[in-house]
Backbone bond lengths (Angstrom), bond angles and torsions (degrees), N, CA, C in turn:
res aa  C-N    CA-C-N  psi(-1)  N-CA   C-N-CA  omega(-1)  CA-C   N-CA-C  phi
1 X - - - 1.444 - - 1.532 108.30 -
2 X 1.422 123.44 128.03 1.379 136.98 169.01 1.488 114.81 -46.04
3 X 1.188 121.03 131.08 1.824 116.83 171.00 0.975 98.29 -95.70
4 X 1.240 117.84 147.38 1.569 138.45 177.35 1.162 117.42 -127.49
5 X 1.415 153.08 143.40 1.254 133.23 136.70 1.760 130.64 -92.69
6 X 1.407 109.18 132.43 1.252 111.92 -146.50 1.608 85.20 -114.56
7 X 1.661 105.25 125.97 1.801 82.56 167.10 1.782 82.74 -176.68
8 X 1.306 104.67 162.96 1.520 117.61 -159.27 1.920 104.27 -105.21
9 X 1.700 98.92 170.53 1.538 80.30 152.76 1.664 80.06 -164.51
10 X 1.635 101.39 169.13 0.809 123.49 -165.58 1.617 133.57 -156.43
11 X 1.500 127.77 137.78 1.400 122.05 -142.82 1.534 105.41 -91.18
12 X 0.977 132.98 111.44 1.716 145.95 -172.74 1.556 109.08 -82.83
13 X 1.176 135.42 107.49 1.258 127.25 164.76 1.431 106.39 -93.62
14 X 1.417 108.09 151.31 1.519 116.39 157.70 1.743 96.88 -156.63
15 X 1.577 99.29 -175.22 1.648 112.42 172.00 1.484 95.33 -135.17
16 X 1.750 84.91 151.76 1.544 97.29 -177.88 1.530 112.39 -103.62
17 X 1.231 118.22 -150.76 1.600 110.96 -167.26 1.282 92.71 -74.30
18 X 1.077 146.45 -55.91 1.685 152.69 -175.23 1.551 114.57 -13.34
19 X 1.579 90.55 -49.54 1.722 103.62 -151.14 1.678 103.87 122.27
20 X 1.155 108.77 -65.51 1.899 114.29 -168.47 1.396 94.72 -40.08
21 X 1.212 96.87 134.90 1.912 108.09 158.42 1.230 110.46 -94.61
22 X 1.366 104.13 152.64 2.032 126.37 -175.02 1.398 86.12 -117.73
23 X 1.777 96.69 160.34 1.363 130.64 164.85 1.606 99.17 -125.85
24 X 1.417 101.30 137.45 1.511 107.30 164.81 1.862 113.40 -143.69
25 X 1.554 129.98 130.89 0.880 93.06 167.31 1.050 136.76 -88.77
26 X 1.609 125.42 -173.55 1.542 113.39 -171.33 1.387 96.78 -129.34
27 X 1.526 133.37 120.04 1.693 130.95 -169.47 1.510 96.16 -112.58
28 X 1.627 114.04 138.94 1.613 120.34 -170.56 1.819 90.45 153.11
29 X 1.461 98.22 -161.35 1.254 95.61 -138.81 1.617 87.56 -130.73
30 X 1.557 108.12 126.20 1.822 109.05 -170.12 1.321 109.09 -77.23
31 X 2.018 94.22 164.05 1.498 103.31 170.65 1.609 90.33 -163.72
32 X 0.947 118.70 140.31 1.398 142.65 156.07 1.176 117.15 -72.46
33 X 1.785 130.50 97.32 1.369 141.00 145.57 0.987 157.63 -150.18
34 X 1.291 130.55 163.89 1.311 106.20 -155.92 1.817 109.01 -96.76
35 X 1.273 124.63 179.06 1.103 116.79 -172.79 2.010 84.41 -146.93
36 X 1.576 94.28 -178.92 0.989 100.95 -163.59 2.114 114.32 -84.97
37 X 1.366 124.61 125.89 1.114 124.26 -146.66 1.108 149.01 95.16
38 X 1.632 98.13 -8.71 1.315 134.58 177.06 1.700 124.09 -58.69
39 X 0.924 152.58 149.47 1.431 140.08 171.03 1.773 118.09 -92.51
40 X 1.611 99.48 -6.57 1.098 108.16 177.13 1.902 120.08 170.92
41 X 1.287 139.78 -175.43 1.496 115.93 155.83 1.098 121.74 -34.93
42 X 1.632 129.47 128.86 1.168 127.07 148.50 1.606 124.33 -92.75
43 X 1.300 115.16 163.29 1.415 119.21 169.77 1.650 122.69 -59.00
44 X 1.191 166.02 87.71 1.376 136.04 -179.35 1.928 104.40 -122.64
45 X 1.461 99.82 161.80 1.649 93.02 -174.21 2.355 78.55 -121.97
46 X 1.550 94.97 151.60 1.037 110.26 -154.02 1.460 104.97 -114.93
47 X 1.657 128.16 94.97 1.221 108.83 -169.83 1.152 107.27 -102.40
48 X 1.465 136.19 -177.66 1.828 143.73 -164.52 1.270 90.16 -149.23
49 X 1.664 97.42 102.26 1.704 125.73 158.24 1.539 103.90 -136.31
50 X 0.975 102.25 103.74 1.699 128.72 169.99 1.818 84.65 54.08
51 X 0.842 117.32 72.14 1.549 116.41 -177.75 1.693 136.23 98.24
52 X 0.770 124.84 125.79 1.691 112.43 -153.73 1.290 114.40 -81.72
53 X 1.638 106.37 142.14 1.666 106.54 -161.87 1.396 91.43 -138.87
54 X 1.052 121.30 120.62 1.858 148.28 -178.33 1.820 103.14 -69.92
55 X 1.008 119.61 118.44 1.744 119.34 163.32 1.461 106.74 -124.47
56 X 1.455 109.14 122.83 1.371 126.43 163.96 1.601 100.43 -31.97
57 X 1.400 121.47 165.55 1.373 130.80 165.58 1.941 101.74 176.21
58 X 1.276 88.04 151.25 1.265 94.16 -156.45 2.172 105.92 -78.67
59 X 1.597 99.06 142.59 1.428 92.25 -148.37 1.794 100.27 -75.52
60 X 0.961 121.35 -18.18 1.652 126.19 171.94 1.536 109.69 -63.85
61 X 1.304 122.32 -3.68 1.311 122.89 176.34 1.193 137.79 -88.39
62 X 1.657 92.91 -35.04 1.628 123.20 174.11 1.031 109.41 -37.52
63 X 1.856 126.89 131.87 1.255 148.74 157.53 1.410 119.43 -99.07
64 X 1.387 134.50 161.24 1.273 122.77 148.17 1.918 114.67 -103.74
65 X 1.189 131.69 133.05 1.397 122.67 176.28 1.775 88.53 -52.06
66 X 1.348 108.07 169.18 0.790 138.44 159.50 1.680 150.31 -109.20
67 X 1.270 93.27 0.66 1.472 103.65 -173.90 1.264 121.99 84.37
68 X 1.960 120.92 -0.02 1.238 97.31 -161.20 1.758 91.79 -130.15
69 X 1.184 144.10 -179.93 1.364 147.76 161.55 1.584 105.71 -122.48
70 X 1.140 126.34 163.32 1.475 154.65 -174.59 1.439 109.73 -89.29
71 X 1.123 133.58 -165.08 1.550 119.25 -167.95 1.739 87.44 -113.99
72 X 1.227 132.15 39.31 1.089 92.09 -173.74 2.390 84.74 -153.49
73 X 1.877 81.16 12.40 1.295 99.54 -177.55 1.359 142.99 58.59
74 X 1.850 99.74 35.63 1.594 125.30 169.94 1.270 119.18 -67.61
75 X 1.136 163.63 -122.54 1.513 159.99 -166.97 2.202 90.12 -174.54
76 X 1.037 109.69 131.70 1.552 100.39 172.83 1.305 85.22 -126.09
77 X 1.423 85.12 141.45 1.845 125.87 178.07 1.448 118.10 -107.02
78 X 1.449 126.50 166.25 1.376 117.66 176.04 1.789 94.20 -84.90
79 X 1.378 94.32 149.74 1.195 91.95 160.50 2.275 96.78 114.06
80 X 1.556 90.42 -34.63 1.670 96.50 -168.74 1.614 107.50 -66.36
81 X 1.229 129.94 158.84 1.322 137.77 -173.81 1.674 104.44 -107.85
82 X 1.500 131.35 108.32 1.347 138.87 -158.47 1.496 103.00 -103.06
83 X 1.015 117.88 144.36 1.582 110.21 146.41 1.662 122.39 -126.12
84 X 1.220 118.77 151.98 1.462 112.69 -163.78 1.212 108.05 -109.12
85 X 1.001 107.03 -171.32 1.684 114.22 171.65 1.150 146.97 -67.77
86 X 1.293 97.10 -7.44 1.519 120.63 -154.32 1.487 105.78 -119.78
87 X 1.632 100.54 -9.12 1.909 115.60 175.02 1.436 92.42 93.89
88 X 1.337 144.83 22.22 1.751 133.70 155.96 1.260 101.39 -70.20
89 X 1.705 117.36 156.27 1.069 110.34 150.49 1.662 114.90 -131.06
90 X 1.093 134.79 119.76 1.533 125.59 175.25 1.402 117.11 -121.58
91 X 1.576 104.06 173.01 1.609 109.12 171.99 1.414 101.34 -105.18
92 X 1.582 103.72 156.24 1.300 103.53 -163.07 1.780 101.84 -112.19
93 X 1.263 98.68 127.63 1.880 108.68 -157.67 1.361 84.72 -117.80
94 X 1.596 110.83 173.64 1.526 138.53 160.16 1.361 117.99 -89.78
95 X 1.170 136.52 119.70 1.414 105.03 177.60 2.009 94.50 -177.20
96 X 1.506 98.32 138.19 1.197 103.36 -176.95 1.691 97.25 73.33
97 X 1.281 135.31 57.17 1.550 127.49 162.95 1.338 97.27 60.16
98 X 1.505 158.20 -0.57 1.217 145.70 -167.00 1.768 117.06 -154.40
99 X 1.316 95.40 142.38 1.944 87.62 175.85 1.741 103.70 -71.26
100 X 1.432 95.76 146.38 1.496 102.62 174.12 1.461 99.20 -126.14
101 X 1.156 113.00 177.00 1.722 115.15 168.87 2.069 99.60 -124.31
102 X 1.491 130.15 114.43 1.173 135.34 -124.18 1.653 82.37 -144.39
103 X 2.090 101.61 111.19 1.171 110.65 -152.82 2.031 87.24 -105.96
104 X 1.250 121.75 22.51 1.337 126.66 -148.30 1.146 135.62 61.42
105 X 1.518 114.29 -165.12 1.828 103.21 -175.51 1.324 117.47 53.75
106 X 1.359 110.71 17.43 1.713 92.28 -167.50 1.445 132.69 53.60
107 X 1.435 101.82 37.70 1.238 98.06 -179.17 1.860 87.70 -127.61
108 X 1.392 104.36 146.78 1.635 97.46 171.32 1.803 86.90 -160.44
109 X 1.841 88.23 -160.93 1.643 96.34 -165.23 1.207 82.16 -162.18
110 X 1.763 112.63 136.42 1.343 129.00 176.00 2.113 101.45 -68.76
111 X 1.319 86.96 137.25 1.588 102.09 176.21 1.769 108.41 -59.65
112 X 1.190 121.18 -37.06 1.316 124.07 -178.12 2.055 105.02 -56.50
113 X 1.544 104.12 -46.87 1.413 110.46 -174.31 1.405 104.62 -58.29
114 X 1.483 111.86 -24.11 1.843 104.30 -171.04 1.638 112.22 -113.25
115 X 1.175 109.97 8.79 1.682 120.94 -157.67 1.559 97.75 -77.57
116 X 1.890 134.57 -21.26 1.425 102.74 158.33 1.375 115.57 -72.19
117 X 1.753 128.94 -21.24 1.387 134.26 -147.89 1.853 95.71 -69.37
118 X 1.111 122.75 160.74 1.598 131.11 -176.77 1.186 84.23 -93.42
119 X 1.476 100.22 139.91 1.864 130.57 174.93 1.955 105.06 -150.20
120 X 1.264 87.15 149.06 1.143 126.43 171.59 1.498 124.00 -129.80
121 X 1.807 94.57 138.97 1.656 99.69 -176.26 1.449 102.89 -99.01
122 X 1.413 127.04 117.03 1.290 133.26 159.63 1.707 133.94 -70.65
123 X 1.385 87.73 -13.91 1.618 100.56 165.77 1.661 98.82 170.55
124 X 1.544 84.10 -136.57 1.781 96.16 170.53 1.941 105.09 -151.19
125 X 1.262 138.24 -179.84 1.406 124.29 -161.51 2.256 89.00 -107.85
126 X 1.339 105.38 28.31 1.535 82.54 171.00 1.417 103.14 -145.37
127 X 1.436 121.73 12.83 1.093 133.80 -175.20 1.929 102.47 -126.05
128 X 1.592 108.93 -40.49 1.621 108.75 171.01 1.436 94.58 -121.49
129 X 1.350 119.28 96.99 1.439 109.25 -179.56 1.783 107.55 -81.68
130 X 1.792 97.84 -27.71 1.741 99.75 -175.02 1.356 94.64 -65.71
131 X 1.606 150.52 -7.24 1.095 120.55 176.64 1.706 123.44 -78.18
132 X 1.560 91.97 7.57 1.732 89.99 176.31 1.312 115.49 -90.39
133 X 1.329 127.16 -17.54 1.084 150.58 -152.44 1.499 94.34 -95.05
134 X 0.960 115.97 -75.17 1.823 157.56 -163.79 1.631 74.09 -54.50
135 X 0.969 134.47 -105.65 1.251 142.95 -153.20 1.781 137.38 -117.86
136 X 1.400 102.80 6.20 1.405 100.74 177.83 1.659 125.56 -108.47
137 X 1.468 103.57 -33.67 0.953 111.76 178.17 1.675 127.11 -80.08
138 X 1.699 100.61 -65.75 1.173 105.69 -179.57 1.806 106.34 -89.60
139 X 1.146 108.32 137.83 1.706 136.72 153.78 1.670 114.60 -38.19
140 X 1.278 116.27 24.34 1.475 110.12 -153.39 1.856 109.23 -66.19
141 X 1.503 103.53 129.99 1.556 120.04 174.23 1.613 98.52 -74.25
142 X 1.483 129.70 -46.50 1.472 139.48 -148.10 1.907 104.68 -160.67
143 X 1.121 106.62 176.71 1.128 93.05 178.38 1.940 99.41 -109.40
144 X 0.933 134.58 42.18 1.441 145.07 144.68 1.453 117.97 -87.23
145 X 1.784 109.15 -18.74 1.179 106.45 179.90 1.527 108.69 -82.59
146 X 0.974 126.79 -31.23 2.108 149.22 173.91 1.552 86.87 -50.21
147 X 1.368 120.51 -70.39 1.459 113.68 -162.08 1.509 117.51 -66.08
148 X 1.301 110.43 -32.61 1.608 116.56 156.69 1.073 143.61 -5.94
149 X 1.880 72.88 -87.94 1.987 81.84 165.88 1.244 126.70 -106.23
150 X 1.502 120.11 19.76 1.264 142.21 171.15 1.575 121.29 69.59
151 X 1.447 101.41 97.33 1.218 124.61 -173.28 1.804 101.22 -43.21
152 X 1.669 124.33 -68.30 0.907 133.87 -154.40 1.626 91.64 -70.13
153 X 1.051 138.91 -75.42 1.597 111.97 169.30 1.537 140.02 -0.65
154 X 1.415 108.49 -62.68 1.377 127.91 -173.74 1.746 100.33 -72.86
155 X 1.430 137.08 -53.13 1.289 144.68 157.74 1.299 87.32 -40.95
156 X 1.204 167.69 -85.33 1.293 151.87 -77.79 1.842 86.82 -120.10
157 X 1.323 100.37 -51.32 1.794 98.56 -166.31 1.416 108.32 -74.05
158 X 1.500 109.12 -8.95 1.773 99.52 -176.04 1.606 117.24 -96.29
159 X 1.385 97.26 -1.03 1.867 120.98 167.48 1.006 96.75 -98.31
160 X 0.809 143.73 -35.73 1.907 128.04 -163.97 1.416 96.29 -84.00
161 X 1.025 139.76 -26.69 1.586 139.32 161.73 1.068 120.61 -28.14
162 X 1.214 122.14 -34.99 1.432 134.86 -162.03 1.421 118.59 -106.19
């Protein structure tokens, strides 16, 4: 049997004394619960430092690792925005029992088929959302072609996914 390591991460908001709110992620391994005061299950990812300590994180954020690293030996998550070698760029979804990297249109490619090819993580779609726009989705010749087929649409359906 193959070893894997299976473990989540997830985007933590808070505010500091200022006012400004931070994002941090949080990498460990999920569970859904509720605690006391709660309105119901919450999301939290669960890390183990000298004993395990639970942090809320918001549940639209959740990734699964994937098993695979980038050429430059980052950890890729679902959810991260890749680019390959070949000049594609996709987000990398779950779908059909397997990670794919999902260039739109419904068209994608299982991560296993490209996992010797060199990749790079250009962000992720909730931290660089213009990179879906910018470069993953649409094929753009000009930028008349973006307004076309309507940029704010295509951004719109790849959040509502979640």
């Amino acid at each position: 049997m193959a070893e894997r390591e299976i473990k989540y991460r997830g985007l933590k908001t808070f505010q500091i004394f200022s006012g400004e709110e931070k994002s941090v992620w949080i990498y460990g391994f999920y569970l859904k619960r509720g605690t006391y005061g709660d309105p119901g299950p919450q999301a939290h990812i669960f890390v183990y430092e000298n004993g395990y300590e639970g942090y809320r994180v918001d549940a639209k954020t959740i990734g699964q690792f994937t098993g695979l690293v980038d050429s430059t030996g980052k950890e890729i998550y679902e959810d991260d925005i890749v680019s390959l070698e070949d000049g594609r760029i996709g987000v990398v979804t779950f779908h059909g029992g397997c990670f794919v990297l999902e260039y739109g249109n419904n068209m994608h490619q299982t991560l296993y088929e490209i996992q010797n090819w060199k990749m790079s993580i250009l962000g992720n779609r909730f931290e660089n959302p213009e990179l879906l726009i910018q470069n993953t989705i649409v094929p753009k010749k000009n930028e008349q072609d973006v307004q076309e087929i309507g940029a704010e649409k295509l951004d719109a359906e790849l959040v509502a996914r979640k």
